[in-house]
C-alpha positions in Angstrom: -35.9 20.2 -42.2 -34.8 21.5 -45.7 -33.1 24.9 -44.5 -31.1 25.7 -41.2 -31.6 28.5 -38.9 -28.7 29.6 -40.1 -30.1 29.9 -43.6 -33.4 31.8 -42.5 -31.5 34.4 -41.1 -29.9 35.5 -44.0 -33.1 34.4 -46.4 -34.3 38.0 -46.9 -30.5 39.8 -47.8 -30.5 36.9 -50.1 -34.2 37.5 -51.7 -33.2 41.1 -51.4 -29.6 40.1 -53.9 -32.0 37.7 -56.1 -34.1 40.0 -57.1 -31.7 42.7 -57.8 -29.3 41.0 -59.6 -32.3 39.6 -61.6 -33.8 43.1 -62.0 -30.2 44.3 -64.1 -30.5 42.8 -67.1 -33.7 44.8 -68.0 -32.0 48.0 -66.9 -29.0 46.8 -69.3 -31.3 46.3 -72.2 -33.0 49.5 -71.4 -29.8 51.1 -71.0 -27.8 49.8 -74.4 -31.0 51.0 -76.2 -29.4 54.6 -76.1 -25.9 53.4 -75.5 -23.1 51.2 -76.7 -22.1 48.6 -74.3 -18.3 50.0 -73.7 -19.8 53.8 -72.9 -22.6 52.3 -70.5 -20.4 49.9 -69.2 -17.6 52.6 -68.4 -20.1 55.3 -67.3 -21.2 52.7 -65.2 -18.0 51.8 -62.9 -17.3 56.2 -62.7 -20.6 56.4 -61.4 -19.8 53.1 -59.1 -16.4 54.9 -58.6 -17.7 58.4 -57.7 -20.1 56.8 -54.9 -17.4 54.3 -53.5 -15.3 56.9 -53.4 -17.6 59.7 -51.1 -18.3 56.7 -49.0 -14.7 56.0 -48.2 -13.9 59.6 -47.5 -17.1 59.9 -45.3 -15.5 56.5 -43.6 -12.1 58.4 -43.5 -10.8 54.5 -45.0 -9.6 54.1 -49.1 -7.6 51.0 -48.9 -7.9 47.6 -47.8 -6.0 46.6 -44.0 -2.3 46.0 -45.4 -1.1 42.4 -46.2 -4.8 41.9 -47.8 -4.1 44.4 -51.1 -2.7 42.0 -53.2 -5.7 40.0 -52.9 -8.5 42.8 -53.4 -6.6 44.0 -56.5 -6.4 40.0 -57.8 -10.5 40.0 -57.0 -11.0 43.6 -58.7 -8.8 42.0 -62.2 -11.3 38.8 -61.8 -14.4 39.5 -60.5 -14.8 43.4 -60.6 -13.0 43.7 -64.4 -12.3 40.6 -65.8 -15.7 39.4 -65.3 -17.9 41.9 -66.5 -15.8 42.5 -69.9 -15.4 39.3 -70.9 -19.1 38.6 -70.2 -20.0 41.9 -72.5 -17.5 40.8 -75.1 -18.7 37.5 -75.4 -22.3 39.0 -76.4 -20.5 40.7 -78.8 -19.3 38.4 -80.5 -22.9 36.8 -80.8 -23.2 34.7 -78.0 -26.9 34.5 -76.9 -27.3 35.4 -73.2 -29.0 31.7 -72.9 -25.4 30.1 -74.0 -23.9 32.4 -71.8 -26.4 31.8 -68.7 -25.5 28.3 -68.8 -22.0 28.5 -69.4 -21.8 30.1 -66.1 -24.1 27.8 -64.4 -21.3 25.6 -64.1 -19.4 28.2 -61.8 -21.2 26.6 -58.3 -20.5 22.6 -59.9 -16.6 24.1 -60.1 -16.6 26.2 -57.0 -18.2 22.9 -55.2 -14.8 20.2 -56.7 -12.5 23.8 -56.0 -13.2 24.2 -52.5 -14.9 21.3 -51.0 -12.9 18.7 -49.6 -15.5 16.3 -49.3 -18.4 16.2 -52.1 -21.3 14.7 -51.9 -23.2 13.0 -54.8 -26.3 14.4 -53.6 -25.6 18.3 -53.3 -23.6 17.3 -56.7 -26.9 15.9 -57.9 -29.0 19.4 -56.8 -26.4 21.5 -58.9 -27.2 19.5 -62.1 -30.7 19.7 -61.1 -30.4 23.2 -60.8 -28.3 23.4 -63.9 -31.0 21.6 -66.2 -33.7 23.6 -64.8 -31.6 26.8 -66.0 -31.3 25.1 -69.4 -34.9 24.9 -69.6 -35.7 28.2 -68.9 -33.4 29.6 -71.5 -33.9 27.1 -74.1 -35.3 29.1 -76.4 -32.3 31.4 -76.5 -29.9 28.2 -76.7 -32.2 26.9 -80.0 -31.5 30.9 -81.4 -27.3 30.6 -80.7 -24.5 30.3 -83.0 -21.3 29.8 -81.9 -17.6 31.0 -82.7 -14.8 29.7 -81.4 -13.6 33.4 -79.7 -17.1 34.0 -78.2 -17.5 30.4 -76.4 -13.4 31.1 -75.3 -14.4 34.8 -74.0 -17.8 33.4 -71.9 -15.2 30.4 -70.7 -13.5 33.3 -69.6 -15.9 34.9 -67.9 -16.7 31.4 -65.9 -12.9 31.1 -65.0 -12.7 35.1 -63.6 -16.2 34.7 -61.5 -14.9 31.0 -60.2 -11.5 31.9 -59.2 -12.6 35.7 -58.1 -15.7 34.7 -55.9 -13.1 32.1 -54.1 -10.6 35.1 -53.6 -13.1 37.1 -52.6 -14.2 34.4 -50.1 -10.7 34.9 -48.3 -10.9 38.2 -47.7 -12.4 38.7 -43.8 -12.9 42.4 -44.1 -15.9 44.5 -44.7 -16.9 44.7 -48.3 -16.7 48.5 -48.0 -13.1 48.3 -47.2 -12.5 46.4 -50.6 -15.2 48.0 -52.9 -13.6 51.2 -54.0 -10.1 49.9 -54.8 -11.6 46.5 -56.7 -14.2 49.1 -58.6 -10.8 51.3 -59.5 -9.3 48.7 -60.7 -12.5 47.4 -63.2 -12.5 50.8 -64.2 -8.8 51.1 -65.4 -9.7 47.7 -67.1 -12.2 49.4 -69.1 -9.9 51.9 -69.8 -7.6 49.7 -71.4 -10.6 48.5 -74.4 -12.1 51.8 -74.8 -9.8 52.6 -77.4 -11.0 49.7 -79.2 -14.9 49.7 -78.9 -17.6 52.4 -80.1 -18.1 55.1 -77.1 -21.8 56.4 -78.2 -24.6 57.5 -75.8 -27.6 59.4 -75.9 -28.2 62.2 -73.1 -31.8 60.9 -72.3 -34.2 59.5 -69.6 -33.8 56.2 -71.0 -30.2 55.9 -70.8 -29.9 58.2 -67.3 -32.2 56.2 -65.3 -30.8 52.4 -66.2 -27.2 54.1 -65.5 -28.0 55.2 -62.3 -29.6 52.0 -61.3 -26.7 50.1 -62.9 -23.9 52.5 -61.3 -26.0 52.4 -58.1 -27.8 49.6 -57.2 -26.3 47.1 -59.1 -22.7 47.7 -58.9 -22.9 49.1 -55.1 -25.9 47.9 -52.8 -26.0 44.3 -55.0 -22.2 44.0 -54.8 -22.6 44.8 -51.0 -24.9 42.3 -50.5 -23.2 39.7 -52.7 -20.3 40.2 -50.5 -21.3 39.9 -47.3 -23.2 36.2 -48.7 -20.0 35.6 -49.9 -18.4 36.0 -46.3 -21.2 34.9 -44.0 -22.0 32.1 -45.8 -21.0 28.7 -47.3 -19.8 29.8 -51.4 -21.3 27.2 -53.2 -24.8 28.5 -51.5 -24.2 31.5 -52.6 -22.7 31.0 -56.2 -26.1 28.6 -56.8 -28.5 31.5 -56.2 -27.1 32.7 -59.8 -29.4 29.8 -61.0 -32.5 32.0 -60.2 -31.7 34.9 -62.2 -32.5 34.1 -65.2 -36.0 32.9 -63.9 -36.5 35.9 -61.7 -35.8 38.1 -64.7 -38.3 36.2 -66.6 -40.8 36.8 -64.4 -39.9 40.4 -64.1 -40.0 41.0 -67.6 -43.4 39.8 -67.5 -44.7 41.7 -65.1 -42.9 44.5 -65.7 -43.2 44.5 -69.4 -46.0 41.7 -70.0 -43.8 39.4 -71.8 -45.1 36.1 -71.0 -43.2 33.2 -69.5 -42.9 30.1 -72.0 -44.1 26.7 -69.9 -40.4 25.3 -70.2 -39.2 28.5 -67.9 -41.9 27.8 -65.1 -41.0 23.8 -65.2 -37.2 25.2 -65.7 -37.8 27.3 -62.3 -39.4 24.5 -60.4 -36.2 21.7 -61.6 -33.7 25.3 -60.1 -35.8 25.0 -56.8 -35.9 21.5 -56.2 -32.1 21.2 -57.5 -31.8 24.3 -54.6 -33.3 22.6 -51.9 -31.1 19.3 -52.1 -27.7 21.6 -52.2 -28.8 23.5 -49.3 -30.7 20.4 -47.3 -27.8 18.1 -47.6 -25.3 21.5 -46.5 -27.0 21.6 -43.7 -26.9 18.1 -42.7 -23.1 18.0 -43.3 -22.6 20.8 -40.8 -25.0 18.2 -38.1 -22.3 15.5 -39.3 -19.6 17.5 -38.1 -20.4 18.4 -34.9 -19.1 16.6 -31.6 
């Protein structure tokens, strides 16, 4: 049997993350049509901020449980902040999404030698399965890159804050609304801190409105809720692995969406991230059998 009960159970919150996660980088590029990156980005986490904030005083709760603070503000510098700017200033600086995608497919091949006592050749195996498939399916952006010594540094960056964040994060045994507004707080002073530097342009229109709301909203809350509660419910390197369907899944969605067609290296890429998929979470679940009594 290739997936455990286990895993079935929480199959449609994680289809339901997958696909919109996948779904925010055509909002982005819609978005930073009618924006810079720094003023949609900022916008973004006040919007984020705003919500979090009405929630927690509908919950009457702003702060983590004491003793766990120090922990949700070292998650909001990594994961919340850290992550997301460095990931934006690396495209800056001319990094092709592609480059970056697969930069950051190494994040579930270091989370699984981070955290895992034991590791097994074969879920190693799936990751680099997975890993190659990802390579295929943005190949054609890796063949378009050029590099610079500061933009490969800033996406190595952005590995290193999602790693180390996502494992914080995996610590924290509270419910992601108790963290969420004090983590987005903290992303937003980050931003604070580089607007000075950047260009802070937007146009007032339906095209920039609508991806911000969906960014501020969906992605940043409901996508960050469900990522969390993976994150806690489940075993990380799982969970950090489903990143190797987003570039696929947005792929597709840009074809039906916007009837750009897929190139045959992305399907076969797709179809190496599945099968590399189904080893990491086949030989997970025999491990936990192993285990028992």
């Amino acid at each position: 049997m290739f997936f455990s009960k286990t895993t079935w159970v929480a199959l449609g919150p994680t289809a339901l993350f997958v696909l919109l996660w996948s779904s925010g980088a055509i909002f982005s590029s819609w978005g930073l049509q009618h924006a810079s990156a720094f003023a949609f980005l900022f916008l973004r986490f006040v919007l984020a901020c705003v919500l979090l904030g009405l929630l927690a005083s509908y919950r009457r709760r702003w702060l983590p449980a004491p003793g766990s603070r120090w922990r949700v503000v070292m998650v909001g510098i990594l994961l919340t902040g850290g992550y997301t700017i460095f990931y934006l200033l690396s495209l800056d600086q001319g990094i092709t999404p592609g480059v970056l995608a697969t930069v950051l497919g190494v994040q579930p091949i270091l989370t699984l030698l981070l955290v895992e006592r034991r590791v097994s050749w074969l879920r190693l195996g799936g990751l680099l399965l997975a890993l190659g498939g990802l390579t295929l399916v943005v190949l054609e952006s890796l063949l378009a890159a050029r590099f610079s010594v500061l933009g490969i540094s800033l996406s190595l960056a952005a590995l290193a804050c999602i790693t180390f964040g996502s494992i914080f994060q995996k610590g924290l045994q509270q419910a992601p609304m108790d963290v969420l507004p004090l983590q987005y707080l903290i992303g937003l002073l980050m931003c604070l801190l580089f607007l000075p530097f950047q260009p802070f342009q937007y146009e007032w229109t339906l095209g920039f409105v609508v991806p911000l709301i969906y960014m501020g909203v969906v992605i940043s809350v409901l996508a960050t809720l469900l990522l969390y509660r993976l994150i806690r419910a489940g075993n990380l390197v799982n969970v950090t692995s489903l990143f190797y369907l987003v570039p696929g899944v947005t792929a597709a969605l840009d074809y039906l969406v916007l009837g750009n067609r897929m190139a045959p290296l992305s399907l076969l890429g797709m179809l190496a991230i599945l099968g590399g998929l189904a080893l990491v979470f086949r030989n997970a679940g025999a491990q936990r059998v192993d285990r028992r009594p």
